[in-house]
C-alpha positions, 0 to 999 in steps of 0.5 A: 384683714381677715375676718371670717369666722374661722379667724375669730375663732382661733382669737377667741380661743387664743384670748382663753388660752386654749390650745386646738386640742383643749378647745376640741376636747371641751366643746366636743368636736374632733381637733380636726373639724375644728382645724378646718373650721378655723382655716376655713375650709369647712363652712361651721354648723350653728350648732357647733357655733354655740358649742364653741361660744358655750366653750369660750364663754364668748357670744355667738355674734362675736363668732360671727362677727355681726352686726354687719353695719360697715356697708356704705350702701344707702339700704344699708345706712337707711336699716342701720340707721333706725336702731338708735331711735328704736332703742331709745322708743324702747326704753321709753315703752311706759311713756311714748311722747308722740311728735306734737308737730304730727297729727294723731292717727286713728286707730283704723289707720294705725292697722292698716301700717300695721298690715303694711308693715308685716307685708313688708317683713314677710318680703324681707324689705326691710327698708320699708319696714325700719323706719315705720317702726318707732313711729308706729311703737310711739303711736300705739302706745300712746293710744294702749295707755291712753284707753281704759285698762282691759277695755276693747279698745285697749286690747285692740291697741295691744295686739297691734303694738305685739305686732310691731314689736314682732317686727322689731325682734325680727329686723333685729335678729336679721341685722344682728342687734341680738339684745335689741332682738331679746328685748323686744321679744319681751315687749311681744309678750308683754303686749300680747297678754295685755291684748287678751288675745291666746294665739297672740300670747302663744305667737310670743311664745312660739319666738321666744323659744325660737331664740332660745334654740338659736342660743343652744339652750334646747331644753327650755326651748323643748319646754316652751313648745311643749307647753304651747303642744298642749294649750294650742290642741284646746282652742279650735280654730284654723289659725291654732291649727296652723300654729300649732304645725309651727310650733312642731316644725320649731321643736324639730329643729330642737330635737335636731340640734340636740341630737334626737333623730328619733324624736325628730323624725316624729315630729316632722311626720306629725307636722306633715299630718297637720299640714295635710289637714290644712289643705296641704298648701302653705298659709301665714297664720298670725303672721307664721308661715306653715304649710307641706312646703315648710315642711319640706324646708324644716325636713332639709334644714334638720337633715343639715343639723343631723350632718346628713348632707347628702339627704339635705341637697336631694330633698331641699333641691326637689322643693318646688316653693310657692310663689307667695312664699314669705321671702324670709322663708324662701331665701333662707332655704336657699342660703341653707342648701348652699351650706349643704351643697357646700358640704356635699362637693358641690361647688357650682350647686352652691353659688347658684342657691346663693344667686337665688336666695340674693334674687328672692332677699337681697338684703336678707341674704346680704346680712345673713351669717351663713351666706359671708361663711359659705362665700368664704369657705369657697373661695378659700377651696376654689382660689377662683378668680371668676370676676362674677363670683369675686363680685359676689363675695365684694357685695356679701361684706366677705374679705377677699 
């Protein structure tokens, strides 16, 4: 059965009754883009995803097809697994019932998870992560509510809860539960503002306008970061110095997708400024990476987004990343220059990205859209009966 992006495509515009001609015209793109998208011989933008899920008036994910949660591996069940307990702890965010069979922990105990819990995220190990996560939800809340409102220690136990639902938003989105993402991106704000802690405020921010650039709805996103330009230029500290390279990497996506090479550019010349300044070197800063590497990933991911392919393979394949490095970061461009290297001709150049990101994320890489698009779109170009590389396509979940 086929079920790459290209075929449901064509059953989304067949349910609308759209011919290719129709569903070209309405989103925008040329018959013929289209017609390679949907025989799959040219991998598809996520920008252009959007515009045809606006189109069509169908979801994003039903494009892609996510969540992809029908493999039998033991990581994958184990990471699957979780999604329901952390939904039903979700929805029980006013009255967590910690296990009495368990002990209590300490607050003290509580951050410690709670660093373990982001350094395992930053890794990309997600195995390690899930099933801490509505422990932790239930503990911290229970601990929120229970101190007096607006006290220390109140906020104290909000902060770490923002951090945790940061966790949740960021497993959700990268197994494709794209409501449960949403929702807890509303529990980050939520705990954040309780926290009384403005970088934290300014984080939640920061990843709400990271969903609405991954929906289309750029100028919001543009409106978020835009607000979050002007409060983080008046708190002097180096974490706000270093959100606030973050926030311009973010709007340089934006500015990309919508289309304002101009504008993009710009910001990217400021963030490498920004950058500068800091030292140069990349740091995590409230758990957000930025630094000149992540420029140089934003600066080859928006050459992608502009259709400048060639400009994308020869700055992202020069790109030397730091061995700390948040594997996340480091396996998505990875993922992203298989895309371009795709695009650009170069076949051999784009199974060797995607062999390095699998090295880096295996799970990440596994579940990622992009990856299934890209392994698709070069077996159906090449026909290759290559066993390692029919190996790969078995263990990214493609169809061969």
């Amino acid at each position: 059965m086929d079920d790459s992006v290209g075929q449901r495509i064509i059953t989304a515009r067949r349910v609308r009754r759209l011919t290719q001609q129709e569903l070209a015209d309405k989103a925008g793109i040329s018959r013929s883009y289209l017609q390679k998208l949907e025989t799959g011989s040219r991998p598809t933008s996520h920008s252009v995803l959007v515009k045809l899920a606006r189109t069509m008036r169908v979801e994003v994910s039903r494009l892609t097809g996510q969540p992809y949660d029908t493999d039998p591996g033991p990581e994958d069940q184990l990471v699957h697994g979780v999604i329901p307990e952390l939904r039903r702890v979700m929805l029980c965010y006013r009255d967590p019932s910690p296990s009495p069979l368990l002990p209590a922990r300490e607050f003290e105990e509580l951050y410690v998870a709670v660093e373990e819990v982001n350094r395992h995220r930053r890794a990309a190990s997600y195995a390690r992560v899930a099933p801490a996560l509505p422990g932790l939800l239930t503990e911290l809340g229970a601990l929120a509510l229970a101190e007096t409102p607006g006290s220390l220690a109140s906020r104290e136990a909000y902060g770490l809860l923002a951090q945790v639902y940061r966790g949740v938003n960021s497993l959700a989105h990268k197994l494709g539960y794209l409501d449960l993402s949403t929702a807890a991106l509303e529990r980050v704000e939520w705990a954040a503002r309780l926290s009384d802690d403005p970088l934290l405020v300014a984080t939640a921010r920061y990843l709400l306008a990271g969903a609405m650039l991954r929906e289309g709805a750029y100028a919001p996103a543009r409106r978020v970061l835009e607000q979050l330009e002007r409060d983080l230029v008046d708190i002097e500290s180096r974490d706000a110095r270093g959100l606030f390279g973050a926030v311009l990497l973010k709007r340089v996506m934006v500015q990309a997708r919508s289309g304002d090479v101009s504008a993009m550019r710009s910001d990217l010349d400021q963030a490498a400024e920004v950058a500068a300044r800091l030292g140069g070197g990349d740091a995590v800063f409230y758990e957000t990476a930025f630094g000149t590497a992540q420029v140089g990933i934003y600066r080859a991911a928006a050459a992608i987004e502009i259709g400048d392919y060639d400009t994308a393979v020869r700055d992202g394949g020069a790109l030397v990343l730091p061995d700390d490095m948040p594997a996340e970061r480091s396996s998505h461009h990875h993922i992203d220059q298989a895309h371009a290297r795709l695009v650009a001709g170069d076949r051999g150049g784009a199974w060797e990205s995607l062999r390095t990101a699998r090295r880096i994320a295996p799970l990440h890489t596994r579940k990622h859209p992009r990856t299934r698009d890209t392994v698709g779109t070069l077996l159906r170009l090449e026909r290759a009966d290559d066993e390692s590389r029919l190996g790969f396509a078995r263990w990214a979940g493609v169809a061969i």
